[in-house]
TILOBA-937504 format. One line per 5 residues: number of its first residue (from 0); their letters; for each residue x, y, z of N, C-alpha, C. Coordinates in nm, 3 decimals. Layout:
NUM = A = X Y Z X Y Z X Y Z; ...
***
This chain:
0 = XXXXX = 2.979 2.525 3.861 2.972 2.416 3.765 3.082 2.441 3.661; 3.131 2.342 3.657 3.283 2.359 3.548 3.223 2.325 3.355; 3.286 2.415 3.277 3.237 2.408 3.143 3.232 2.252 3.113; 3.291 2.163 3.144 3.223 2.033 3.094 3.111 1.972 3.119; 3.062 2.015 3.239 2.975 1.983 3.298 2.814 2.049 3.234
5 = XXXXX = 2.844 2.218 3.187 2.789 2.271 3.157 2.749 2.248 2.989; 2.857 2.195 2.926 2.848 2.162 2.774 2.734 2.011 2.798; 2.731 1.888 2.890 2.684 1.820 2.929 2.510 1.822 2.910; 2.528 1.942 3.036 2.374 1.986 3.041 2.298 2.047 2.926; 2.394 2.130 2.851 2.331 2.197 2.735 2.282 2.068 2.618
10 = XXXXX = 2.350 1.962 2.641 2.374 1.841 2.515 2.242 1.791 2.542; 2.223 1.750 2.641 2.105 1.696 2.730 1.995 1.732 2.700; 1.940 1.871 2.744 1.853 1.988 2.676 1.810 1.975 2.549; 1.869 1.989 2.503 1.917 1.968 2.334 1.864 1.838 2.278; 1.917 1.754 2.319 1.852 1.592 2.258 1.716 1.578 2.345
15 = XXXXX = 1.710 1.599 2.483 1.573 1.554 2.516 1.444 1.663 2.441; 1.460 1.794 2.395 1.375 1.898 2.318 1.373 1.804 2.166; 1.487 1.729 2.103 1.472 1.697 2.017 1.432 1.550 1.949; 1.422 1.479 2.088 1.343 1.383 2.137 1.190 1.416 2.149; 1.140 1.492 2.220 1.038 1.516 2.197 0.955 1.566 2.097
20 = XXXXX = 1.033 1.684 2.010 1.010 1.741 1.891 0.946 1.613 1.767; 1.008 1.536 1.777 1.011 1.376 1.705 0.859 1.348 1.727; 0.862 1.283 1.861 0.790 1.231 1.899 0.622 1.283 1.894; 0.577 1.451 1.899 0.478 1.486 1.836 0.456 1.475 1.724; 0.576 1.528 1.656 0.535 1.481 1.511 0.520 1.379 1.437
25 = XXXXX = 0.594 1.279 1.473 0.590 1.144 1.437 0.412 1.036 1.485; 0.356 1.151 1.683 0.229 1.077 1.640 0.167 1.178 1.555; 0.169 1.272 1.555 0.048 1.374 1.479 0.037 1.320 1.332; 0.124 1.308 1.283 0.173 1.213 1.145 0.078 1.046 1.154; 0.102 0.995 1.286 0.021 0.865 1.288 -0.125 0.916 1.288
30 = XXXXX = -0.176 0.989 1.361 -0.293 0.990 1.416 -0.370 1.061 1.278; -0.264 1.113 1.167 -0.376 1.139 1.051 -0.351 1.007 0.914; -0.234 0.903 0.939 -0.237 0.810 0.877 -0.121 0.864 0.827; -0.015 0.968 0.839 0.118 0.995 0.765 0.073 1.096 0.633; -0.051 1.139 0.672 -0.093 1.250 0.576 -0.122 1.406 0.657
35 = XXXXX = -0.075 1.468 0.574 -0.109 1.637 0.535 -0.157 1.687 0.433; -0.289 1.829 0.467 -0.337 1.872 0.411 -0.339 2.009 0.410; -0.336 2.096 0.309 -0.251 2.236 0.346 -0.329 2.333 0.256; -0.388 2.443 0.279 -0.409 2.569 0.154 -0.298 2.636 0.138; -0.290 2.624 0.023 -0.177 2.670 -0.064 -0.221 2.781 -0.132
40 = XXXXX = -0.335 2.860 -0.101 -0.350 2.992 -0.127 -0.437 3.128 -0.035; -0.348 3.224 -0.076 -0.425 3.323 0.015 -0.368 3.449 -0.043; -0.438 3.571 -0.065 -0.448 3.685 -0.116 -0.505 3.840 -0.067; -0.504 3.903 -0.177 -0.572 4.049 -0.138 -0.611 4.074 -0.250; -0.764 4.040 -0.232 -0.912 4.052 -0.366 -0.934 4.209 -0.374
45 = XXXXX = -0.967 4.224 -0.484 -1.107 4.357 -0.571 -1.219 4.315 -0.551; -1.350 4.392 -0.501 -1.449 4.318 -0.508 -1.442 4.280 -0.681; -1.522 4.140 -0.680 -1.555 4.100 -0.888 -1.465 4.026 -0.892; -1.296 4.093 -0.810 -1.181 3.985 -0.916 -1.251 3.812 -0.923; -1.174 3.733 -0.944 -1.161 3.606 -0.981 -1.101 3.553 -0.823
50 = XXXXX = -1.173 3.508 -0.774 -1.041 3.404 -0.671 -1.053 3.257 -0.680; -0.953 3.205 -0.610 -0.954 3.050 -0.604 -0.901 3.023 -0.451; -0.969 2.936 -0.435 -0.899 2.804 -0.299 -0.817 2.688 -0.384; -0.677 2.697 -0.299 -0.600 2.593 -0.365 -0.559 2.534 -0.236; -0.600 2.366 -0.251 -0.531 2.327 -0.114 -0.467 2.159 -0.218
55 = XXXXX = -0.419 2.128 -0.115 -0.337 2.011 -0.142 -0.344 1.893 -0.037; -0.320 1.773 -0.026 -0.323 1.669 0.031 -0.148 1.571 0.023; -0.122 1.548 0.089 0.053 1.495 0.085 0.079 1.367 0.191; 0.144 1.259 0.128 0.171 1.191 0.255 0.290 1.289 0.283; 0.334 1.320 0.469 0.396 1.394 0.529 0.542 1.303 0.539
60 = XXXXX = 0.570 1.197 0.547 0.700 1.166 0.486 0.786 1.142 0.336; 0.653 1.113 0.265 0.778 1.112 0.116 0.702 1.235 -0.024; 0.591 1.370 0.063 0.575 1.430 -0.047 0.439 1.358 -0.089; 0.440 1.281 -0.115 0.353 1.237 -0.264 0.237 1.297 -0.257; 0.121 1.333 -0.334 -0.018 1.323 -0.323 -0.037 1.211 -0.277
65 = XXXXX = -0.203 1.229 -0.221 -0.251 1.180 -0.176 -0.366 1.207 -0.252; -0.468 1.074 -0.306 -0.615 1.084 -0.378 -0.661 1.118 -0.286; -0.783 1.229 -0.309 -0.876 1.248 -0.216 -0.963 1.313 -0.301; -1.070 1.328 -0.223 -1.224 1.422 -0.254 -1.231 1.538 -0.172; -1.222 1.659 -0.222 -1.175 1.788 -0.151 -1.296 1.883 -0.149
70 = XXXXX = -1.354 1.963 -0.077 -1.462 2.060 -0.084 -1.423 2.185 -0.052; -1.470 2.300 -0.064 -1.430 2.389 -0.035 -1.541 2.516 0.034; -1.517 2.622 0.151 -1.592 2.666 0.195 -1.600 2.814 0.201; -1.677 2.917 0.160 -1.599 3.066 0.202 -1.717 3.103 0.299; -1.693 3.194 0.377 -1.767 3.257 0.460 -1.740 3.389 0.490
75 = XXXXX = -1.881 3.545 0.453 -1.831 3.677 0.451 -1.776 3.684 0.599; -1.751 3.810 0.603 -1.709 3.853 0.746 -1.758 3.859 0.835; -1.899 3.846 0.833 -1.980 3.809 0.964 -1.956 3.682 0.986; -1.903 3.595 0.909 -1.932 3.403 0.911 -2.044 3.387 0.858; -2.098 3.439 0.774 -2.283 3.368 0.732 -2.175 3.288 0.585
80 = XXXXX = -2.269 3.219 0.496 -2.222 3.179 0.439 -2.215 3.256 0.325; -2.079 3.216 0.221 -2.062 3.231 0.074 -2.113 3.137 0.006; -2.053 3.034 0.031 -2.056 2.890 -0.027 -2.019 2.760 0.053; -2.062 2.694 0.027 -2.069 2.606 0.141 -2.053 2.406 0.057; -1.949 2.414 0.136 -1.882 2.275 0.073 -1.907 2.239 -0.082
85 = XXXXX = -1.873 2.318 -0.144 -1.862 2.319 -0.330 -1.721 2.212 -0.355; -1.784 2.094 -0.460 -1.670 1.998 -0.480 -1.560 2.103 -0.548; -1.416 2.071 -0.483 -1.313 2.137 -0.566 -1.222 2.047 -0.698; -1.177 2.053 -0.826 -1.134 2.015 -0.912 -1.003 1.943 -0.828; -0.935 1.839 -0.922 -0.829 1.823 -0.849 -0.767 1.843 -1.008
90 = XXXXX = -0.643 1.844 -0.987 -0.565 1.871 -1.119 -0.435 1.776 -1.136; -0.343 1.799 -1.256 -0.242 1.684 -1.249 -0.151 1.665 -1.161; -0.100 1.814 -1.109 -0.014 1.856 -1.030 -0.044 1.777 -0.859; -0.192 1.712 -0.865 -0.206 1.680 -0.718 -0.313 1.808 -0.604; -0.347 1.929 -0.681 -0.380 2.018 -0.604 -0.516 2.033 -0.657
95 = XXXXX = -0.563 2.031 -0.532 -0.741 2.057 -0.572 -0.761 2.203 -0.573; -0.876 2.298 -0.715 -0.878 2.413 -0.675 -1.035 2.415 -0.686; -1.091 2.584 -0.705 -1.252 2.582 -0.669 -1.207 2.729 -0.740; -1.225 2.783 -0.841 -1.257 2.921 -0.867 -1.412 2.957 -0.807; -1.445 3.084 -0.827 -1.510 3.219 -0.763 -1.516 3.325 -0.767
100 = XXXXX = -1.630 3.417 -0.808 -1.609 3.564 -0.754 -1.645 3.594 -0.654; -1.539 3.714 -0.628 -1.486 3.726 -0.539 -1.657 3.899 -0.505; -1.725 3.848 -0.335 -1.777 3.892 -0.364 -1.753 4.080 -0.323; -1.894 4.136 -0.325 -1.863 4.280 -0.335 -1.842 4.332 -0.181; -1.879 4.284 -0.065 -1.897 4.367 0.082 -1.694 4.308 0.108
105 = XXXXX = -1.670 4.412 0.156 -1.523 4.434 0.236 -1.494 4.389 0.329; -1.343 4.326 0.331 -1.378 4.300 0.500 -1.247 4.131 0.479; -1.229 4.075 0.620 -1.204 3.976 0.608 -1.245 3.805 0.600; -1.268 3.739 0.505 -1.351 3.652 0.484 -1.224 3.545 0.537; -1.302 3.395 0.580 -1.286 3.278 0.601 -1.299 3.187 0.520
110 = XXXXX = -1.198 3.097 0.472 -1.194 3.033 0.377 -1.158 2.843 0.470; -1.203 2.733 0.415 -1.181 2.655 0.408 -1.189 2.532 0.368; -1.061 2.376 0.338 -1.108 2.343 0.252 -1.151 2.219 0.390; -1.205 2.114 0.334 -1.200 1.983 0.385 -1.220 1.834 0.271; -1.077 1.741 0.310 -1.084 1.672 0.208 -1.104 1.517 0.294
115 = XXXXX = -1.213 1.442 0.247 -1.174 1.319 0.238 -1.089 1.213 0.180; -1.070 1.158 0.276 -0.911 1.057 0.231 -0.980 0.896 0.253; -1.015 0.825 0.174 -1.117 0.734 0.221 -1.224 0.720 0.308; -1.290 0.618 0.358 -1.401 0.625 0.440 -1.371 0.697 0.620; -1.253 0.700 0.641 -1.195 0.684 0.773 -1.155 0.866 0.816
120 = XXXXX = -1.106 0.893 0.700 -1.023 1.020 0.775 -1.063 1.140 0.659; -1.127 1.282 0.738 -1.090 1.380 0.671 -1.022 1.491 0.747; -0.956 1.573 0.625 -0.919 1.682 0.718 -0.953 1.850 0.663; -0.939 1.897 0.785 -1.039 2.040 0.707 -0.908 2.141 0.761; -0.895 2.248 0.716 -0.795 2.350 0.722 -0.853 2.502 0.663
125 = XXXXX = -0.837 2.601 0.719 -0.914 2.737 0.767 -0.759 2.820 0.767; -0.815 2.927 0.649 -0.743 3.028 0.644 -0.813 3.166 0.572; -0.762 3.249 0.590 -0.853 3.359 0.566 -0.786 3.490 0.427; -0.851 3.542 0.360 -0.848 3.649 0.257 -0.857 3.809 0.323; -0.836 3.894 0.257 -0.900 4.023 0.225 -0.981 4.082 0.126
130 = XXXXX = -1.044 4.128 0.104 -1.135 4.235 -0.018 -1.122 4.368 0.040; -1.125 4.400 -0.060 -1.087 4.598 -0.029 -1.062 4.631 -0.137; -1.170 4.739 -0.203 -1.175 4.823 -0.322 -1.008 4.907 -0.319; -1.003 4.924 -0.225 -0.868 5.044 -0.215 -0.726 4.919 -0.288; -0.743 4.805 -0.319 -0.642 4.723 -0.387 -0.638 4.764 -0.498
135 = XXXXX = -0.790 4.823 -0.555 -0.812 4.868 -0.741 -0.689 4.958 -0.759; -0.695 5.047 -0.695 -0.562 5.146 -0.719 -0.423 5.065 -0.717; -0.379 5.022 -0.593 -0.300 4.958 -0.606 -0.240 4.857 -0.718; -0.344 4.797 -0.761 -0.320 4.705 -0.891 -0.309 4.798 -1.050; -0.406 4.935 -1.025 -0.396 5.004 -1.108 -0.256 5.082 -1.202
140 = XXXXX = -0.192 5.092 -1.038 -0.045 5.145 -1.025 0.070 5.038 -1.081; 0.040 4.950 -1.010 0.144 4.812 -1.059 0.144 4.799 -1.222; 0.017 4.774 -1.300 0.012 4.749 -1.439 0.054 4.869 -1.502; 0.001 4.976 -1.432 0.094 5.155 -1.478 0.235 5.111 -1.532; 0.346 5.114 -1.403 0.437 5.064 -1.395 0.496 4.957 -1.516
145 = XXXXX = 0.413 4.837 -1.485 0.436 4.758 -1.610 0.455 4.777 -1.723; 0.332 4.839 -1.779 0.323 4.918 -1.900 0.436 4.972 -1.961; 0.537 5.084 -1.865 0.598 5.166 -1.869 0.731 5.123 -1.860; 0.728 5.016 -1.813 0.891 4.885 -1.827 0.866 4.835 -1.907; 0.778 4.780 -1.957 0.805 4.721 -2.085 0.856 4.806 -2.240
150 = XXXX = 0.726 4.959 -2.202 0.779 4.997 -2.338 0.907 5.052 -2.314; 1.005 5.033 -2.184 1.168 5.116 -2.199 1.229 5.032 -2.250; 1.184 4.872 -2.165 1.269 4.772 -2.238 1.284 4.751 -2.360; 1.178 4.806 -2.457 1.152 4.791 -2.584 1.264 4.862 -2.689
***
């Protein structure tokens, strides 16, 4: 096969992958109404600290929020429940949150939110945390540190 032929085939490849690429996303985009919904947070807890679920809602072509009614879910590491569909705040910024403590057993917990978007469509999205006492040190060390840059900078 002579290199023109071969530049041909590669072009081909190329637009029909990017033809298709389109084409999922463009229905996956229809089939939720041109909306996305996303957690926009995830961490590594102390048992006690403070946590939050932050998720968001977007039309998927121009950005914007999207109004919705958002809930939020945690579940320990077995899956039994934490909390179970607690309304989350929405704020100016467009992002719904849900503070929490964060509880005491270790391990990896399941987090998720699910938001209604009128009568027709919701969407739910699942992502997961850590807890682990052994972070206390770690955080212990960091503010050490801190401490100790600030008073050089001083």
């Amino acid at each position: 096969m002579n290199d023109t032929k071969k530049e041909w085939v590669a072009f081909g490849v190329v637009l029909i992958t990017v033809i298709i690429g389109c084409t999922i996303f463009f229905v996956r985009a229809e089939e939720n109404q041109g909306i996305s919904s996303e957690i926009v947070s995830q961490t590594e807890y102390v048992p006690g600290d403070e946590g939050q679920v932050i998720g968001e809602v977007r039309y998927v072509l121009t950005g914007a929020t999207v109004p919705a009614t958002c809930y939020a879910s945690v579940y320990y590491p077995n899956k039994t429940i934490v909390f179970y569909e607690q309304t989350m705040t929405n704020n100016a910024f467009g992002t719904h949150f849900l503070n929490f403590t964060i509880p005491s057993i270790e391990g990896v917990y399941e987090y998720q939110t699910k938001c209604d978007v009128g009568a027709a469509l919701n969407i739910t999205r699942s992502k997961a945390f850590h807890v682990s006492s052994g972070f206390r040190e770690i955080k212990e060390e960091i503010n050490a540190t801190r401490r100790i840059n600030a008073y050089v900078v001083k």
